[in-house]
LUMKOLVEX-283597 format. One record per residue: x, y, z of N, C-alpha, C in turn. Coordinates in pm, whole numbers, plus 50000, padded with zeros to 5 digits. Example, Ala and Ser with C-alpha at 12.3 -4.5 7.8 and 13.67 -1.06 7.14 Angstrom:
2
513194943150780512304955050780513204967050780;512854977550708513674989450714512905000350787;
This chain:
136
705557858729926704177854929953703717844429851;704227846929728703987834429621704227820829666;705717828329682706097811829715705567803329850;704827808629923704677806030045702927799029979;702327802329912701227800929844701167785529722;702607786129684703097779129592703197762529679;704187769329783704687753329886703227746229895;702067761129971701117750930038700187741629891;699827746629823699147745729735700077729229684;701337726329660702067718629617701627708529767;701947711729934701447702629980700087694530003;699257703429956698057702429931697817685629820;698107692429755697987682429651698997669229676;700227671529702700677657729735700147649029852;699797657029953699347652530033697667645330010;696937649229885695667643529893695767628929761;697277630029717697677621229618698107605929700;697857607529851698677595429950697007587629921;695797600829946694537591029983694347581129858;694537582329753694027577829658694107561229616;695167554629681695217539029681695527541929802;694947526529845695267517129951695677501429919;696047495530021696807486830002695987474430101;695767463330088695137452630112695757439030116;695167428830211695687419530189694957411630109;694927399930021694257392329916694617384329927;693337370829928693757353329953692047352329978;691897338329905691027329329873690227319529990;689737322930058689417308130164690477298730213;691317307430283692987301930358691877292430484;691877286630526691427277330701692437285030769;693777290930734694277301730863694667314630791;694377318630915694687336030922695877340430863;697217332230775698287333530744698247343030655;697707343030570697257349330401697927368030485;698427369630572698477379330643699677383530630;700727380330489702227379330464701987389330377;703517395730334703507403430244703077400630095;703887387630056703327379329978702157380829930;700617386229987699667387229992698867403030001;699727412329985699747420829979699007426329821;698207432629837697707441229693697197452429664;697917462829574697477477829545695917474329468;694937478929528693697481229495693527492829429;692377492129340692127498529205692247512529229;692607521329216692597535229217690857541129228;690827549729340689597554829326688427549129292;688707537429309687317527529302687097515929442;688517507929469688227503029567689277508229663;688217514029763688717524029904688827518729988;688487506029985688547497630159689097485130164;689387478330246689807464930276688647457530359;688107442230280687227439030334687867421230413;687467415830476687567405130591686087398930607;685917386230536685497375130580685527365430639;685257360830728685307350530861684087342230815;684097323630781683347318830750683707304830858;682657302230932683107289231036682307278630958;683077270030923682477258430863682707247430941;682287235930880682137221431013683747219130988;684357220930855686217213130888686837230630939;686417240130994687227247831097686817263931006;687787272331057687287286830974687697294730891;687487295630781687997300530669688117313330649;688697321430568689237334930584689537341630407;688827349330409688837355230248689017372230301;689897376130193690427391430237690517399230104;690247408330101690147412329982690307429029963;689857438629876690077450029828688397454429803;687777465229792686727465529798686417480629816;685117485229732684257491829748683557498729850;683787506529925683037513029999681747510430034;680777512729950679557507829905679337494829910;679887485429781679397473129849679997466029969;681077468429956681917463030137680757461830191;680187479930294679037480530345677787476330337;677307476430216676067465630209676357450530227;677367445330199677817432330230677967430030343;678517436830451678627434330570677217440930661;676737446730635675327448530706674587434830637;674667435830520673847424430487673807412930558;674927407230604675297392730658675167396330805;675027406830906675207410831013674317398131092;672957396231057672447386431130673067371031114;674147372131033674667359031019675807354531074;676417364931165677737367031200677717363631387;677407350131394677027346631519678407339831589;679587334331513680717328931584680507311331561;679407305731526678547293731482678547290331385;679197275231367678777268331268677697276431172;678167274931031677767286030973677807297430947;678047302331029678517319531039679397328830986;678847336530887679917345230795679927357330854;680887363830875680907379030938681807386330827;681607399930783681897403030649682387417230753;684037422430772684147433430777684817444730662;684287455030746685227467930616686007478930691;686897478830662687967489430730688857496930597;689267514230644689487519130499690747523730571;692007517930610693647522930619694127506730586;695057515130532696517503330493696327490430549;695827476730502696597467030564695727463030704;694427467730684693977472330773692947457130811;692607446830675692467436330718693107427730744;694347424030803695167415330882694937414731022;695797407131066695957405631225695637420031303;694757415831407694737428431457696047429231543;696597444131546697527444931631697117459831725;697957461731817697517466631976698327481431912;697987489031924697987504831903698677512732005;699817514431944701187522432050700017538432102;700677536032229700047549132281699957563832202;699717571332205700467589232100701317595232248;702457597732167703177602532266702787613732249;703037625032360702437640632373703597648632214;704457643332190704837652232082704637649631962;703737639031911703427636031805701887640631774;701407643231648700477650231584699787643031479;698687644031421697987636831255698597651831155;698667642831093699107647830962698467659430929;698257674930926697757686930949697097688630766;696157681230733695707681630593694287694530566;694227694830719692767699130688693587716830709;694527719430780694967733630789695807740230646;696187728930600696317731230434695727742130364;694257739330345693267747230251693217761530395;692737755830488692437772230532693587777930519;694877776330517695697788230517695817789830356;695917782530272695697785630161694517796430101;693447792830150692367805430137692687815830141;693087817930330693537831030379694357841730334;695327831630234696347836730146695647846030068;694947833129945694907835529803693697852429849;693177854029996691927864629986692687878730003;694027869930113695147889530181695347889130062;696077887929901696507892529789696167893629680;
């Protein structure tokens, strides 16, 4: 029963050690969407910046592209902030925030879930852990 207490408690924790960085792409005002290489790839700050943010800026010589690592918090105020500015127009900055891996690059098209595949069971972790630590 220990050890059965021991495993979960050990997956517990490794498993909440994956959330803790994310990974981002980073580049400066590229005119193309390239900055989207590994090359460009960057571990963001531990427990401080949780998200990946995407700027889209259309200027008169074409549209520029800044990608970055980012804050939860300000991501979000940054991108609500600019929301009325994010028209597709000359001028127009659109500021997004997304919080998985890699998550500001190219968008790509999302394989179906096949019926035998599952999410990662993090949240049944602690309840059976409870249930444990209360039967002993």
């Amino acid at each position: 029963m220990r050890l059965l207490v021991l495993v979960t408690l050990f997956g517990v924790l490794l498993d909440a050690g994956d959330a803790l960085q994310i990974q981002c792409y980073q580049c400066e005002e590229t005119k193309h969407n390239d900055c989207s290489t590994p090359e460009y790839i960057v571990n963001c700050t531990v427990n401080v910046q949780d998200m990946c943010q995407k700027e889209v800026l259309v200027k008169s010589d074409g549209t520029h592209y800044r990608k970055s690592c980012a804050s939860s918090g300000a991501c979000l105020i940054a991108s609500s902030g600019y929301q009325q500015f994010c028209t597709g127009r000359l001028n127009s900055v659109c500021i997004s925030c997304c919080n998985s891996p890699l998550c500001n690059g190219p968008r790509r098209k999302r394989p179906a879930p096949s019926a035998g595949t599952s999410q990662r069971p993090l949240l049944l972790f602690p309840a059976s852990l409870l249930m444990l630590l209360c039967v002993t």
